[in-house]
VMD Tcl script that builds the backbone (N, CA, C; Angstrom):
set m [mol new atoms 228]
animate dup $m
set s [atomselect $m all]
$s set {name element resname resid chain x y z} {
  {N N UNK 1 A -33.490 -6.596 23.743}
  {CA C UNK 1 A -32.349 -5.913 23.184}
  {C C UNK 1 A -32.766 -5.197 21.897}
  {N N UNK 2 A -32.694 -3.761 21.887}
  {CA C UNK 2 A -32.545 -3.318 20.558}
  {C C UNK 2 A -31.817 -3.969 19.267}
  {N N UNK 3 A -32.730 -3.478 18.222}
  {CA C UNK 3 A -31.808 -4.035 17.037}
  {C C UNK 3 A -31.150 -2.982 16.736}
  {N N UNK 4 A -29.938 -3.407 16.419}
  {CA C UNK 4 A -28.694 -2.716 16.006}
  {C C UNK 4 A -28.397 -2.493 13.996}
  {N N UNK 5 A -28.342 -1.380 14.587}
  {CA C UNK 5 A -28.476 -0.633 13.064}
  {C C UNK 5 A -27.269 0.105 12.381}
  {N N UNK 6 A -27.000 -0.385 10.876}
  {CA C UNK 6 A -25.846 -0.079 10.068}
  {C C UNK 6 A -25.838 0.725 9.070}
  {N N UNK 7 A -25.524 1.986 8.929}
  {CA C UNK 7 A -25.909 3.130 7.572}
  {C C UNK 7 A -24.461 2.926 6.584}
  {N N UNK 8 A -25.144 2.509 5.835}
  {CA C UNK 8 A -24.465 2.395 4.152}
  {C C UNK 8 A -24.605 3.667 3.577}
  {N N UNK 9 A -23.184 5.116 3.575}
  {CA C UNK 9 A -23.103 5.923 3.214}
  {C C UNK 9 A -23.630 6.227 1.850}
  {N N UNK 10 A -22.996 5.566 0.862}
  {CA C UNK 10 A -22.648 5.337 -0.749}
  {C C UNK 10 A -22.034 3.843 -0.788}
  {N N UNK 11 A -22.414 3.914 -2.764}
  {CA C UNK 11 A -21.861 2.727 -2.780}
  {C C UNK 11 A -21.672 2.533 -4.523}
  {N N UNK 12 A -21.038 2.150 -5.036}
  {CA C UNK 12 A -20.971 2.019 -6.658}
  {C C UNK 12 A -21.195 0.646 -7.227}
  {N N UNK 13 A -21.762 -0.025 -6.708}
  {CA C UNK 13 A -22.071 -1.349 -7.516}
  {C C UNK 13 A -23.761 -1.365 -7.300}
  {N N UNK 14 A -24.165 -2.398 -8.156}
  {CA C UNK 14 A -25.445 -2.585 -8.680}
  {C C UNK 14 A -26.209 -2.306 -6.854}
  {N N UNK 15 A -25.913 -3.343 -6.041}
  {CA C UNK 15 A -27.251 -3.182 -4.693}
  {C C UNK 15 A -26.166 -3.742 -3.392}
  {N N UNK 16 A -26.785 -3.673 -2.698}
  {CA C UNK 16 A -26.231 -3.986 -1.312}
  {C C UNK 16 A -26.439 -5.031 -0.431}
  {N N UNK 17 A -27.370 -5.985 -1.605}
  {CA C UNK 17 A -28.203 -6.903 -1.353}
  {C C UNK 17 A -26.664 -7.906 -0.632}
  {N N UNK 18 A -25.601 -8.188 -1.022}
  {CA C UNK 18 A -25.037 -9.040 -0.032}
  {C C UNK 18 A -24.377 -8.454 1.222}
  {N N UNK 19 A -24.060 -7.300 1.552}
  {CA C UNK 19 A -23.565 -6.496 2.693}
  {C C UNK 19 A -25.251 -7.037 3.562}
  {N N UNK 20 A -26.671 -6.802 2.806}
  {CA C UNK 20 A -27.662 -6.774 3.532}
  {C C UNK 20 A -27.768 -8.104 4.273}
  {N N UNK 21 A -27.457 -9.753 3.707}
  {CA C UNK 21 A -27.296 -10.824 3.641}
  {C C UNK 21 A -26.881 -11.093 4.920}
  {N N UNK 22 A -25.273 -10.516 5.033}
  {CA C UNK 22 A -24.178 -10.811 6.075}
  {C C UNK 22 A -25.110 -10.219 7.154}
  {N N UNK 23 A -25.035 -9.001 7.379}
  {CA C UNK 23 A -25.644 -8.115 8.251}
  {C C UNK 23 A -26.359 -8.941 9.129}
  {N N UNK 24 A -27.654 -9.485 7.864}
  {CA C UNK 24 A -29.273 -9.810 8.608}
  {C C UNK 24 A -28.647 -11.010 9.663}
  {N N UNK 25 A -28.001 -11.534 8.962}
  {CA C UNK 25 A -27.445 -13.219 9.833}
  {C C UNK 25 A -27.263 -12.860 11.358}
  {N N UNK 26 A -26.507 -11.550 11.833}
  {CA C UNK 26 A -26.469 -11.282 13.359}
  {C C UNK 26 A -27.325 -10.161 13.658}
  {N N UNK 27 A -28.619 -10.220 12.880}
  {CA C UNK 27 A -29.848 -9.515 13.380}
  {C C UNK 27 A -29.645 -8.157 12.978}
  {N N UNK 28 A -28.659 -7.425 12.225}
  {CA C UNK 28 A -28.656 -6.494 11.574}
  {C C UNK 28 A -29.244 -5.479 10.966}
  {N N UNK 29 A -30.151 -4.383 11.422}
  {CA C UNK 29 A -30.590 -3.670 10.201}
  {C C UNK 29 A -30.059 -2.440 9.332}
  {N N UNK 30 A -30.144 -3.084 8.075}
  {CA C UNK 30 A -29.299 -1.680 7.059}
  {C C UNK 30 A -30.223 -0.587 6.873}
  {N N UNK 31 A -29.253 0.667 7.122}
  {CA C UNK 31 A -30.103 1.802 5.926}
  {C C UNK 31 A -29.171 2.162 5.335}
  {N N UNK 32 A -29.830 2.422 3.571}
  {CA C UNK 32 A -28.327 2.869 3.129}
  {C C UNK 32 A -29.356 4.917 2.655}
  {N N UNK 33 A -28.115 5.338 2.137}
  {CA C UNK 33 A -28.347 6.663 2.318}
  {C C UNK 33 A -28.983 7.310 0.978}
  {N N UNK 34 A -29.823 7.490 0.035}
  {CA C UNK 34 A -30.370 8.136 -0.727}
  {C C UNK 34 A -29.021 9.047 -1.349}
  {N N UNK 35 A -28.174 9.854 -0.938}
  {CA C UNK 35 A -26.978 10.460 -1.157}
  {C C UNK 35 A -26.043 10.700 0.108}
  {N N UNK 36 A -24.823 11.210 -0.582}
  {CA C UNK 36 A -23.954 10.936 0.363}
  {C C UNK 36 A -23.469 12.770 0.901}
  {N N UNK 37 A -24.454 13.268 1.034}
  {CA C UNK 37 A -24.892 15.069 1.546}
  {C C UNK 37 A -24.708 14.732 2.654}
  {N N UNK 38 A -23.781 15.997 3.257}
  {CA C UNK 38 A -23.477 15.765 4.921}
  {C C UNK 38 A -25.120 16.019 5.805}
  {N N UNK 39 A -25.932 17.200 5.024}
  {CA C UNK 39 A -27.113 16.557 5.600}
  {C C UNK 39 A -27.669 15.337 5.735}
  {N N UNK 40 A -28.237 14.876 5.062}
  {CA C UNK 40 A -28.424 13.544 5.210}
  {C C UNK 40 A -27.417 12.843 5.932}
  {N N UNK 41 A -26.832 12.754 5.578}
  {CA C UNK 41 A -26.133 11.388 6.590}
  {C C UNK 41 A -26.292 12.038 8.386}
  {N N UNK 42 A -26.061 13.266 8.768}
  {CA C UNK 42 A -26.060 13.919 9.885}
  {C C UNK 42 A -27.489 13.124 10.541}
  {N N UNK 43 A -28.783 13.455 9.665}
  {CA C UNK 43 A -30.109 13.044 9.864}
  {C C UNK 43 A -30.081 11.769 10.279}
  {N N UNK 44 A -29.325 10.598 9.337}
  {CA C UNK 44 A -29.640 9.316 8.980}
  {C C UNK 44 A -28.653 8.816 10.408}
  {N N UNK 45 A -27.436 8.993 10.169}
  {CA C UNK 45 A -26.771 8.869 11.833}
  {C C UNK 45 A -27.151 8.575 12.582}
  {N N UNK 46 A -28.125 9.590 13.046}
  {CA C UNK 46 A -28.489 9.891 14.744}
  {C C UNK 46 A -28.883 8.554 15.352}
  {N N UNK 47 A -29.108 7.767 14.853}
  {CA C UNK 47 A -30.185 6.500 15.500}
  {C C UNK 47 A -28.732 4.960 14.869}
  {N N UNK 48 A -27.523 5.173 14.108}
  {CA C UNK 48 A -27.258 3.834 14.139}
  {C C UNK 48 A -26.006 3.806 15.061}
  {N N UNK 49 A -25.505 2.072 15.146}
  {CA C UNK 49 A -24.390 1.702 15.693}
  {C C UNK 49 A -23.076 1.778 15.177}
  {N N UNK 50 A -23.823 1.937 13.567}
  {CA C UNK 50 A -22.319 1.540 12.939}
  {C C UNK 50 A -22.643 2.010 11.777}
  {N N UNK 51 A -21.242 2.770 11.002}
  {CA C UNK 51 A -21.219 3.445 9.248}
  {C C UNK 51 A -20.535 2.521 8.526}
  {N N UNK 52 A -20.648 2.492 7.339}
  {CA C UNK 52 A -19.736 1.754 6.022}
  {C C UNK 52 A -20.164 3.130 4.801}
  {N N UNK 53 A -18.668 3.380 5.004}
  {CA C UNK 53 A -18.949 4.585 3.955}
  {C C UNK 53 A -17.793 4.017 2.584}
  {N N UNK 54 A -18.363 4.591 1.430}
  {CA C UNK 54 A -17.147 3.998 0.077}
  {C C UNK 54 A -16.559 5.626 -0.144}
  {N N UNK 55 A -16.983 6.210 -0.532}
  {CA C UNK 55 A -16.685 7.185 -1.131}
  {C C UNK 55 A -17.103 8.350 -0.238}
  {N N UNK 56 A -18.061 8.412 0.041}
  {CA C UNK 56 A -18.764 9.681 0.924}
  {C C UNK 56 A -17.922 10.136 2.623}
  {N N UNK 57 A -18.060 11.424 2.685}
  {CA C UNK 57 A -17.137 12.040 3.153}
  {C C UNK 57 A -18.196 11.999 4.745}
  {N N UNK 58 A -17.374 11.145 5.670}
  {CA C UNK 58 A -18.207 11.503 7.220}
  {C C UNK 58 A -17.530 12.184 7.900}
  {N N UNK 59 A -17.934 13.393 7.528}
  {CA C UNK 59 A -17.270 14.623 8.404}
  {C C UNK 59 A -17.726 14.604 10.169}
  {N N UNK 60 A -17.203 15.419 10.590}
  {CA C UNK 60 A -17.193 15.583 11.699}
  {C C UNK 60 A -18.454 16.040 12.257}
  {N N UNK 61 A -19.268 16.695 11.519}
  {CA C UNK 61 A -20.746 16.748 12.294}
  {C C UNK 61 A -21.328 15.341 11.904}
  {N N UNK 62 A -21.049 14.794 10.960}
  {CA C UNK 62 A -21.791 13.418 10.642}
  {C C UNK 62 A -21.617 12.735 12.469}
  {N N UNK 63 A -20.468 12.371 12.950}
  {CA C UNK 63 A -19.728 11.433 13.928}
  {C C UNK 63 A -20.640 12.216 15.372}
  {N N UNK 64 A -20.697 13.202 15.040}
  {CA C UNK 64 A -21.084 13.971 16.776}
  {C C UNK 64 A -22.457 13.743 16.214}
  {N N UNK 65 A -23.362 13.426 15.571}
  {CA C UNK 65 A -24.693 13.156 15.444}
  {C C UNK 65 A -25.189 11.617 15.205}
  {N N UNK 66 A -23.785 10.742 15.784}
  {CA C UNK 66 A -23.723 9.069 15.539}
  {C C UNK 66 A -23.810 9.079 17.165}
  {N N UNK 67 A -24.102 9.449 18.243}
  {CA C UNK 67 A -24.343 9.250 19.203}
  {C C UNK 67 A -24.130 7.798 19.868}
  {N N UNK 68 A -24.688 7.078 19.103}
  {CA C UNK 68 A -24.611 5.464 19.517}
  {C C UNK 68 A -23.604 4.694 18.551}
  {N N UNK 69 A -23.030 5.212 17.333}
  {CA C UNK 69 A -22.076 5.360 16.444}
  {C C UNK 69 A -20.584 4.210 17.337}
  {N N UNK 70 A -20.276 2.940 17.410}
  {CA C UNK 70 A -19.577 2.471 17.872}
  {C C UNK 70 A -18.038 2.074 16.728}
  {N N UNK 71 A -18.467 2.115 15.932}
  {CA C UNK 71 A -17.356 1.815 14.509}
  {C C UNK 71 A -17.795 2.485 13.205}
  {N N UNK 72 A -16.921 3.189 12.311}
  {CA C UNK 72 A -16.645 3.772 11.071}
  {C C UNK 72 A -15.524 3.243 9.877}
  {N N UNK 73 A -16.400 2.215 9.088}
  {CA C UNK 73 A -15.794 1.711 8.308}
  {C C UNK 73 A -15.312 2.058 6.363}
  {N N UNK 74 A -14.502 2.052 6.367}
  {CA C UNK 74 A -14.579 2.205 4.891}
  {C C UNK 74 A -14.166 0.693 3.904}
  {N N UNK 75 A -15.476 0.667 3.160}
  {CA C UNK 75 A -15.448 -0.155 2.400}
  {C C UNK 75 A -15.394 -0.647 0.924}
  {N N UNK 76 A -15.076 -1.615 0.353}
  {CA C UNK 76 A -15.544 -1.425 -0.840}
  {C C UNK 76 A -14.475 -1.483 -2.353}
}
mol reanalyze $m
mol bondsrecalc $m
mol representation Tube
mol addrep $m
């Protein structure tokens, strides 16, 4: 089984180190995003299962380049 992968849009606190915590426990892997540029995230997308965005805007080319994209969360 593939590992299933979670992109952390943005985020305003110090690290992500406990979102990373929860995650790892059901085999989880995070990427979080360098910035929250609809490029990038479009790029970073393509390959996960699942978004957690705080602030950053997942437009509509972001979602059609989530291909395997099963849930879009806002968190935070």
């Amino acid at each position: 089984m593939a590992v299933k992968k979670v992109l952390i849009t943005d985020y305003v606190w110090p690290s992500v180190e406990p979102e990373e915590k929860v995650l790892e426990k059901y085999g989880i892997e995070l990427l979080v995003a360098p910035n929250g540029d609809e490029d990038t995230l479009v790029k970073m997308a393509k390959e996960v299962d699942g978004i957690l965005t705080c602030f950053a805007k997942v437009t509509g080319n972001v979602v059609k380049s989530a291909k395997n994209c099963k849930v879009i969360g806002r968190f935070g």
